[in-house]
N, C-alpha and C positions, 0 to 999 in steps of 0.2 A: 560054244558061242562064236558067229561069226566075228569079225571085224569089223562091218555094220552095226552089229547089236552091242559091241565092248563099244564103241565109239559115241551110239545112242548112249548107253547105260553111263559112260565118261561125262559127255555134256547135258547129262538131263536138267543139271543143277545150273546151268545158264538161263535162269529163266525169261531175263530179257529178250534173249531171241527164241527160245522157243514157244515159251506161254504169251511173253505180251505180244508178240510180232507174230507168232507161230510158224515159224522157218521151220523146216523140218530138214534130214540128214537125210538124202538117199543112197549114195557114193559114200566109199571112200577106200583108200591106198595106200601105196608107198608117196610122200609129199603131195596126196591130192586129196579132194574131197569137192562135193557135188551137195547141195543146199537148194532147196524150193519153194515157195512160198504160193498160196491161193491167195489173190490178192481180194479184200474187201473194204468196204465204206472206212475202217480205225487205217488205213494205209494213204489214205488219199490228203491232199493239203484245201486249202481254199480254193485255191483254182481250178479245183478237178484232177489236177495232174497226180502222181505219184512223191511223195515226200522223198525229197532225198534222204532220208535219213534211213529210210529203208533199203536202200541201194548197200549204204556202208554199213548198215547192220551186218546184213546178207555176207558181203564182202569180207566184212572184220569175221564173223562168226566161219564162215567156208578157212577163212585163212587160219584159224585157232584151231579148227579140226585137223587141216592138212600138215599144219607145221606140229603140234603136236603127239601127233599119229602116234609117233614111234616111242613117246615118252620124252621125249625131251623138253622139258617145259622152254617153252618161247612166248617171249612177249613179244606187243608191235613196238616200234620205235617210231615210225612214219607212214603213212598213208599217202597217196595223191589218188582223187578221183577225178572222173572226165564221163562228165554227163555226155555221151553221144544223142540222142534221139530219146521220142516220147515212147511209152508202153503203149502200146498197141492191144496187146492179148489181154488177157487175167490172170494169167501166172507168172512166176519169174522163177529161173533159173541160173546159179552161180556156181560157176566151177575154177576150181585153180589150177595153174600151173606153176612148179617152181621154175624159176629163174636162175635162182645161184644157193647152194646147201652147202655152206663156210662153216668152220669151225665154230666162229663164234655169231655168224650174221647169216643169212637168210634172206632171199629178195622171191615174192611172189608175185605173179597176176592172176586176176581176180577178171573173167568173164560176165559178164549178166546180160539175160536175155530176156527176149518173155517166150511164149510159148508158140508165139508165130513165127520163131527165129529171129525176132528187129534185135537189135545187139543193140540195149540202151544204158549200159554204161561197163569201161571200165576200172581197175583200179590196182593199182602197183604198191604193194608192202612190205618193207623192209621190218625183217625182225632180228629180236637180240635173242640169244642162247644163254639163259639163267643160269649159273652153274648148282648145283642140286645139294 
């Protein structure tokens, strides 16, 4: 079994982000993972625009794959989002990078994009290291 398919097979049982939202995994690493989303009509707010709430789905769920990868269970402790621009394309795209991998704390960023390359938002997470 690759690493993508233990990672799928790990988070299947999130079903907020995968069944109601349908984010799907495509990536993933050592502290990274890579998240995509088709966007349709149940994503959109009153205005047309994209729900933020789907940005920090996206975000939260990429950062849960990546910081937990390796078996270490991590929770988040704090989030900060920064809506830069609107969604342009129909897809989005969110990948992380670590920041800092501490014994007990963890800081990631969270890219998203759509699939025209507009960078529409990012997002900085700070997590705690549960001990097991």
């Amino acid at each position: 079994m690759t690493e993508l398919e233990r990672a799928k097979e790990y988070f299947r049982n999130d079903k907020y982000a995968t069944k109601v939202t349908g984010i799907e995994i495509t990536d993933v690493g050592d502290h990274y993972a890579k998240v995509e989303l088709d966007l349709d009509e149940r994503h959109y707010n009153a205005m047309g625009a994209v729900m933020g709430g789907v940005y920090f789905t996206m975000s939260d769920f990429a950062f849960a794959i990546a910081s937990n990868h390796a078996g270490e269970p991590t929770v988040t402790l704090s989030s900060h989002i920064t809506y830069l621009r609107p969604v342009k394309g129909k897809h989005l795209i969110a990948e992380t990078k670590c920041l800092k991998d501490g014994r007990r704390t963890c800081n990631y960023e969270i890219l998203i994009r759509d699939d025209l390359g507009t960078e529409v938002a990012t997002v900085v997470t700070e997590g705690y290291k549960v001990e097991k």
